[in-house]
C-alpha angles and dihedrals in degrees: 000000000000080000087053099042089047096053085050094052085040087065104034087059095042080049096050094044087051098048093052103055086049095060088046089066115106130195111235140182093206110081137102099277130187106276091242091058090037091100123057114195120255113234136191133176119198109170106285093010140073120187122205124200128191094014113180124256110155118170115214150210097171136355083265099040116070149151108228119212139144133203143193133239138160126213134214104210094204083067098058115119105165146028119200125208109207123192122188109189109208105234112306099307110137096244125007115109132156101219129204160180130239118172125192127207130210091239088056106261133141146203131180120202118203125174107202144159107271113231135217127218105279089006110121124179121300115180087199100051082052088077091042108068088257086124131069113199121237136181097212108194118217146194099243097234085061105048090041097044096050090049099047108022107032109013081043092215109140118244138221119196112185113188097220122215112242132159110238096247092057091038089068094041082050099049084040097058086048097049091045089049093056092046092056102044086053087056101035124038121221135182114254108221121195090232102032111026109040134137078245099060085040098069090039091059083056097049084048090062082060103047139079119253088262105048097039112128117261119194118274142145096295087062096048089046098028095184085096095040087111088071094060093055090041094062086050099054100243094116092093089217142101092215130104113266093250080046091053099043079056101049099044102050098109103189098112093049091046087049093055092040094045104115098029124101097227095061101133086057091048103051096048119105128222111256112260 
């Protein structure tokens, strides 16, 4: 019994001691990160207008091997037409995605959101550290060129890009929430977590702002393993298509489209894919 009651004590104490050291762990803005993750965009809303600055559009000869440069724009959110869900499955592995935004404008413009663990300089990914407070969460914004190009033709990942079906109205409150969410995030760190603070749940919290009460997302499986979140999209008739969901899946892939567009400067137009 005295073997037994030590070995308790023994892990309520390793317990404490972790626990407090976990919760000793604070988010910050300030550490040696990856060059390709050094610069946050700088975002400001003003009514009808939202004005970017540092927006990412690196050129590339590898994935390792790249041109940094930024740029600014600023968008006018009446002119908003599309939203694009994008959806990069990581190898053949039943679950893990990166998921993504991309918004297009009448006047031509364009804008990618990404919400992503923010590197620092040697740190690679760790699943595990995911759930230790190792990660701080970051929306990077990109040029689209640049966040399509390094997934399917460099990275080599294939990539899905559903045009989602959204009424104006609810297309600006959507592009909105994303563009608040990247400005606070530049201002005030948080921990990214592998179940509640994904770029998965990320783009969830935006559909809900679109949805009624019951039909709000709620977290499941296709959240935790977001390869499959287009189903969830699908169900709820935000995929803006008549085709069957594994049509669809086919159809919008756009590699092979990205690979032939790569160095023109009309890629976006290019890679897009009629609706169907």
């Amino acid at each position: 019994m005295k073997i037994l009651k030590y070995t308790l004590w023994t892990v309520c104490i390793l317990v404490g001691i972790f626990l407090i050291w976990y919760f000793l762990q604070f988010p910050s803005l300030q550490r040696n990160w990856n060059t390709d993750q050094r610069m946050l965009a700088d975002i400001s809303i003003n009514e009808n207008f939202v004005e970017v600055k540092n927006a990412r559009n690196f050129d590339y000869k590898t994935t390792d091997d790249f041109t940094p440069a930024y740029y600014d724009a600023t968008y006018d959110i009446t002119k908003l037409i599309r939203a694009w869900f994008i959806i990069e499955p990581f190898g053949e592995r039943d679950g893990p995605a990166h998921t993504m935004l991309s918004f297009d404008f009448s006047d031509g413009q364009r804008i990618a959101v990404s919400a992503e663990i923010r590197k620092e300089i040697g740190e690679s990914f760790d699943a595990v550290k995911w759930l230790l407070r190792q990660y701080e969460i970051v929306y990077m914004v990109w040029d689209e060129r640049d966040l399509i190009r390094l997934r399917s033709n460099y990275r080599k990942d294939t990539v899905m890009m559903y045009p989602l079906k959204i009424q104006p109205q609810n297309l600006q409150k959507f592009f909105i929430s994303a563009m608040q969410r990247a400005k606070k995030l530049s201002e005030a760190p948080e921990w990214y977590n592998t179940i509640t603070n994904t770029c998965a749940t990320a783009i969830q919290d935006h559909a809900n702002f679109l949805l009624p009460p019951e039909k709000q997302i709620s977290w499941s499986k296709q959240i935790l393993l977001p390869k499959y979140s287009d189903e969830i999209a699908y169900n709820l008739w935000l995929i803006d298509t008549q085709l069957s969901l594994e049509e669809a899946r086919k159809y919008y892939t756009i590699n092979e489209r990205a690979m032939l567009a790569d160095q023109s400067k009309d890629f976006s137009e290019k890679i897009r894919p009629e609706i169907k």
